[in-house]
N, C-alpha and C positions, 0 to 999 in steps of 0.2 A: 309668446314671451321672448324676450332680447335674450341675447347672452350678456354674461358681467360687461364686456366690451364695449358692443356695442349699445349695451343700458349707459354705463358711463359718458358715452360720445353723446347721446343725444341729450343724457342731462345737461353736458356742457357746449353743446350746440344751442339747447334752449336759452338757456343763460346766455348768452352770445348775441341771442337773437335780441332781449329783453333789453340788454344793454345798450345796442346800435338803435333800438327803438327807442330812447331815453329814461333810461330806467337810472336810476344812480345807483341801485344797486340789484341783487336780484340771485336766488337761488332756484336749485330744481332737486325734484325729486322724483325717482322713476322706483315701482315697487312692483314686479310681475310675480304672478305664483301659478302653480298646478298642483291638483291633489286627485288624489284616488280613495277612495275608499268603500267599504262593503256593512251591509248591519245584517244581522241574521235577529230571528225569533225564536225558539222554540225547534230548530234544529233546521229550519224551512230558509231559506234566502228572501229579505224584507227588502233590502234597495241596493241598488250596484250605482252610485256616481260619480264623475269626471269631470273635473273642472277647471278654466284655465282662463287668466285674466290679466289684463295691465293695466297701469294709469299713470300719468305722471302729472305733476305736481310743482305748480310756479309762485314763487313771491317775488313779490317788486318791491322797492323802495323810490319814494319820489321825495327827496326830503326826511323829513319824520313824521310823514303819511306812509302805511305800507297796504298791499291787499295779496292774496294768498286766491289761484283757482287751480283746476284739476281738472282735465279730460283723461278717458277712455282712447279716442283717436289721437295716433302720434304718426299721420300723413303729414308733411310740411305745409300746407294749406290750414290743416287745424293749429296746429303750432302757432301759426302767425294768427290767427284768430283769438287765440289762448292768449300771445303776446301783447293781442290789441286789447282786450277786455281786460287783461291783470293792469294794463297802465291807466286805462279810466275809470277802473274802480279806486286806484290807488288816488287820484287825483281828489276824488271827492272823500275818501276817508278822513278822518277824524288823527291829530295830531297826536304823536305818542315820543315823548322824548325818550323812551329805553330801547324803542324795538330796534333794530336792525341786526344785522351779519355779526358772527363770532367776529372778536379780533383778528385780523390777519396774521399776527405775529407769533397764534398760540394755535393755528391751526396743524396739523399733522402732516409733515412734508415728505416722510418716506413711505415705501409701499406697505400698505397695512399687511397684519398676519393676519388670514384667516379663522385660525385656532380653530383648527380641524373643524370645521362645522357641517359640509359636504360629504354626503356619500353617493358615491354615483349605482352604487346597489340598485338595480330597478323590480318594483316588484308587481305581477301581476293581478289581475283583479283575483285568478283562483285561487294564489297562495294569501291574501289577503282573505277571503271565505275564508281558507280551511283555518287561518289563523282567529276567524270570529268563532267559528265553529267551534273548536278545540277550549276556545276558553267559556264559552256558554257550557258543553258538554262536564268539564268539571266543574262547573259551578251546580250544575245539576245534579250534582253525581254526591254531594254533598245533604246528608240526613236532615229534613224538615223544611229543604227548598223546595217550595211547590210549584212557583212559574218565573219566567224570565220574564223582565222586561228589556231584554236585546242585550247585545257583544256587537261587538264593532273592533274594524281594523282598518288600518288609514295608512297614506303613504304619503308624502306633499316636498315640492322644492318651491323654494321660494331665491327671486334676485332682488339687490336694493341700491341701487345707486344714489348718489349725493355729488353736485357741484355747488359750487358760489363763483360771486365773480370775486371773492377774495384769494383765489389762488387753487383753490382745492377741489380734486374733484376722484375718486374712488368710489368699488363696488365692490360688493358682498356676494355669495352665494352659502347658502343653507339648506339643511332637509330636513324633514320630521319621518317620524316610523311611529306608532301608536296600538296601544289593543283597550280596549274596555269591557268591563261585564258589570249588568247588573240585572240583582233580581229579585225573588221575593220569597221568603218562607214564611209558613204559616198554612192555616186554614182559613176560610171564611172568616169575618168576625174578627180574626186576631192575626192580622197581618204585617209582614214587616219588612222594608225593604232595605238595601245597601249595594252599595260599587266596589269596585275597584279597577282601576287606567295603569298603565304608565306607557310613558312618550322616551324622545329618547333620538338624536341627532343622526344614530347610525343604529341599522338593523342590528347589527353584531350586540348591539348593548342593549338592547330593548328586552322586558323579562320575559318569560314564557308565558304563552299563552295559558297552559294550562292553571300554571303556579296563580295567575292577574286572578283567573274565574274563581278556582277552590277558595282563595282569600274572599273575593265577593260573596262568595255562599257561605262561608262561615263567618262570617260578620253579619249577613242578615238572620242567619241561623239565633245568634249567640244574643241579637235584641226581642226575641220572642220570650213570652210572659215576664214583662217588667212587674218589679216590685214596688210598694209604695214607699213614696218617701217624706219622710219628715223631713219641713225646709228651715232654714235657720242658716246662721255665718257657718262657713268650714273651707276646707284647703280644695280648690278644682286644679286639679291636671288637664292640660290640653294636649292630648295625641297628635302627633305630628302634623299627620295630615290636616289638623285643624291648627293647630300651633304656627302656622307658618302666617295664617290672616292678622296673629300681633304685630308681626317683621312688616306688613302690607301697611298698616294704620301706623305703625313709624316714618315709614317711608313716606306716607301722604302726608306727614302732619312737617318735617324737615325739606318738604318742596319748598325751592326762593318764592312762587309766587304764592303759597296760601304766608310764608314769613314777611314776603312786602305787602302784603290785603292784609296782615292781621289777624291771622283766620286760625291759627292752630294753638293750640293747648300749648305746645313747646317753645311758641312763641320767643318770650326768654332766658330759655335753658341752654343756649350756647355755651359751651367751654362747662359746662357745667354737670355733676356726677346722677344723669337721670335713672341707671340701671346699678345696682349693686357692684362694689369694688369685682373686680376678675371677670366680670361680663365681657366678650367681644361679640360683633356684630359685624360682620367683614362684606364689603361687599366686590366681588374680583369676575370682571366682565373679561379677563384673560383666562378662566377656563379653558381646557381642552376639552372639544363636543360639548360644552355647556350650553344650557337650551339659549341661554339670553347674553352670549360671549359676542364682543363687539370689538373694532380695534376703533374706530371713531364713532363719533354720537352723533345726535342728529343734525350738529349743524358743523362738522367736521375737526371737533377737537379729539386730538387722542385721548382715550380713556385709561385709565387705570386701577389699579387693585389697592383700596385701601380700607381703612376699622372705620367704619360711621361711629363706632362706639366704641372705645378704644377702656380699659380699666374701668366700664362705667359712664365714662365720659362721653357725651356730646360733640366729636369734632370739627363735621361739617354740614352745611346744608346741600343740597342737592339743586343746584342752579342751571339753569340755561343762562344767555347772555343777557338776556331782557330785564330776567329776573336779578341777575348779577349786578347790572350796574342799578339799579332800584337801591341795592340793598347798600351796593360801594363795595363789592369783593369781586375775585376775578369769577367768570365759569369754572362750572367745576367736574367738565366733560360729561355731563349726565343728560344732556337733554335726548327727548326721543321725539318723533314727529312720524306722521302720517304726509299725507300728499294731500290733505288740506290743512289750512290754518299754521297757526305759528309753533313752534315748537313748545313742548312742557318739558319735564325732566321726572326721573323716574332711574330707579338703580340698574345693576347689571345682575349678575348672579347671588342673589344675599343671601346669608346664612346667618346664624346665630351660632357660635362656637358647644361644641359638647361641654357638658359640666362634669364632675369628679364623680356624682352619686348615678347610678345604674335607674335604669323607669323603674324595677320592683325595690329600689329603695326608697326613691322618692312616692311609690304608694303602699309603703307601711311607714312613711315618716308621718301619720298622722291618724286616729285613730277611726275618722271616718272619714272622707275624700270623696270626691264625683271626679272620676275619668271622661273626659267629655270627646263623644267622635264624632259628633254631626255638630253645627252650629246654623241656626236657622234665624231670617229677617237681617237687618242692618241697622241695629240700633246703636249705633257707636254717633254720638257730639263730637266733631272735630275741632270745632271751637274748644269744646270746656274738659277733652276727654270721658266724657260720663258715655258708662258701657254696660249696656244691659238686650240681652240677645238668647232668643230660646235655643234650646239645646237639647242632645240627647243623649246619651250614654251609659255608663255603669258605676252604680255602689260599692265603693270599697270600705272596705269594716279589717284592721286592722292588719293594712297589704295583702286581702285577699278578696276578691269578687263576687259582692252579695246577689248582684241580679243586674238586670238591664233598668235604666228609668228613661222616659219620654215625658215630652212636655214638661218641659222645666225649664226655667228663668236664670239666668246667671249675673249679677250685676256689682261693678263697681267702679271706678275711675284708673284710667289707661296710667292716668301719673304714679296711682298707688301701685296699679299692677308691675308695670317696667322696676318701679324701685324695688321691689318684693322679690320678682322671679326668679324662679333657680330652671336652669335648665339640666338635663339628663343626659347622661353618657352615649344615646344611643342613636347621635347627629347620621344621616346618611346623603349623601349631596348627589339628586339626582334629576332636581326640577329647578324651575328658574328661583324661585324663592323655597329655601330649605331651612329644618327647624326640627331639633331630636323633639323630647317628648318634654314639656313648661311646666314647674309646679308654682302655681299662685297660692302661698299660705291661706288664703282667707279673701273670699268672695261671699254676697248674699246668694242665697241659692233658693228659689221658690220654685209651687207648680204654678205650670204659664196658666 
């Protein structure tokens, strides 16, 4: 793996290369990573691996033909080989009037910040063990768990550079830190499982192993003997950790390219009050340690911190350049890419702002409610918003918790949902898409 440096230089050597070969235009992308990590079972060591990788990543332009390829070898020999295949694929591609390079004039000219995302903390494979260990051990330790199905600990750095031949050329570096556990209570016959992870840029911030486990074992503890449930319309809560997949189906449905295909439900709700007055929806890839903090996007525009949803309101779409000039607007620093193909666009850090009512007000605001903490299949139309996705969780009967339910149906349209939502006081901002706890007045609610 490069360092930032020398990952930069060679992005902008390829590009170089591309361009003296006839390229009209032409970016690169170089993305190296290393990871560690450990799984345990049952208190036993299940796998210990290591792993560590590069590639980088060329598009040309010939005209308003373009082609996009990617190798593993970055010897000068393959380079040029890369440079000679990216220009005769491009020749025979198919005419695209939107695609090419950011504007030059809107690309990011000064040295990007970081925003702390780098820990140089190195951790070894045993402290990683004893950190899967530690969170298995109290997830066990918790009444009615009967067996794991594994804890895990991870470590991982990752580099990313970005050039063009419009001027711009800058690298990143980042790390992750990780624990998981998950397990299962019950007996034979009546069994039940659940998780609990969290990630986390720098070791310092990452939670205890022990605290991640006890939560997994008491969340699979607490869905053993479900009760039955009568289905019919009523108010579903979505517990955060699931509440965050609405903020996801927003984000998909406000990408420039599904708004120039025609393809989303929000179609034409621009400028327009989709979420209830006092809603914000903010999305700020300037975090400090934020897992998805960026100072440039993927095709080197600066990024910024702004409300996708501002009082309710609608006020931007989420474009790349391609998609941008499709539509007739500028980019809107959001695009992301890989080291193949063209670039898409996709948020930075999103959140849905806290609301005024506390989670156990919003479940006695109703006098019966399903709390929902697993959400299962992909039944969500992007076209038409219609949403319907089995589910699992718990009965509540007059803000207090009648039992666990499984296999159950939840279903109605993303437009009704957003205009309805109330969110809950109790936002915590720790993952790349964050989301306190959502009360939807009134969903169908069936057994699957």
């Amino acid at each position: 793996m490069l360092s930032p440096d020398a990952a930069r230089e060679t992005a902008q050597s390829l590009v170089e290369r591309a361009r003296k070969a006839g390229a009209d235009a032409a970016d690169a992308v170089y993305v190296g990573g290393s990871s560690r990590s450990v799984q345990v079972r049952m208190g036993a060591l299940e796998d210990v691996s290591s792993s560590e990788g590069e590639e980088i990543g060329l598009r040309v332009f010939r005209g308003s033909r373009s082609a996009s390829v990617a190798s593993s070898a970055l010897a000068p020999d393959a380079l040029t080989a890369l440079v000679e295949r990216a220009l005769a694929m491009a020749g025979e591609a198919p005419e695209d009037a939107w695609a090419g390079l950011a504007p030059a004039d809107l690309l990011l000219r000064e040295a990007p910040d970081d925003f702390d995302t780098f820990d140089a903390t190195h951790v070894d494979p045993a402290a990683l063990k004893a950190r899967a260990l530690a969170a298995e051990a109290a997830a066990l330790a918790v009444p009615r768990v009967s067996n794991s199905s594994g804890s895990g600990a991870s470590a991982s750095e990752s580099i990313m550079a970005l050039a063009t031949s419009g001027g711009f050329a800058a690298s990143s570096r980042s790390s992750g830190h990780g624990v998981s556990a998950s397990v299962v209570a019950g007996e034979a016959g009546a069994l039940q499982r659940d998780y609990d992870y969290d990630s986390a840029r720098f070791l310092a911030d990452l939670e205890d192993a022990a605290t991640i486990g006890r939560r997994a074992g008491v969340r699979a503890a607490a869905r053993l003997d479900p009760v039955k449930l009568v289905p019919g319309r009523m108010a579903v809560l979505f517990d955060p950790r699931v509440a965050t997949s609405l903020l996801g189906h927003l984000a998909g449905a406000i990408t420039g390219s599904s708004i120039a295909r025609k393809t989303s439900f929000l179609q034409d709700k621009f400028g327009t009050r989709i979420f209830a007055a006092g809603i914000t929806i903010r999305d700020d890839p300037h975090r400090r340690r934020g897992l998805r903090s960026r100072a440039f996007d993927g095709e080197g525009l600066p990024t910024s911190a702004r409300n996708l949803i501002d009082d309710g309101v609608l006020t931007t779409w989420l474009a790349d350049s391609a998609a941008a000039r499709q539509l007739g607007i500028g980019p809107t620093g959001h695009a992301v890419r890989g080291t193949s193909g063209a670039p898409g666009a996709g948020p930075g850090n999103l959140y849905l702002e806290a609301g005024a009512r506390s989670r156990e007000d919003l479940l006695a605001a109703y006098p019966r409610a399903i709390l929902v903490t697993e959400l299962i299949g992909m039944g969500v139309n992007g076209l038409t918003g219609d949403y319907s996705r089995g589910a699992a969780g718990f009965l509540v009967e007059h803000g207090e918790i009648v039992g666990p339910v499984s296999e159950i149906t939840i279903a109605a349209n993303l437009i009704e949902m957003f205009a309805t939502l109330e969110p809950a006081s109790d936002l915590t901002l720790r993952r790349g898409i964050d989301s306190p706890t959502i009360l939807i007045p009134e969903m169908t609610v069936a057994a699957a």
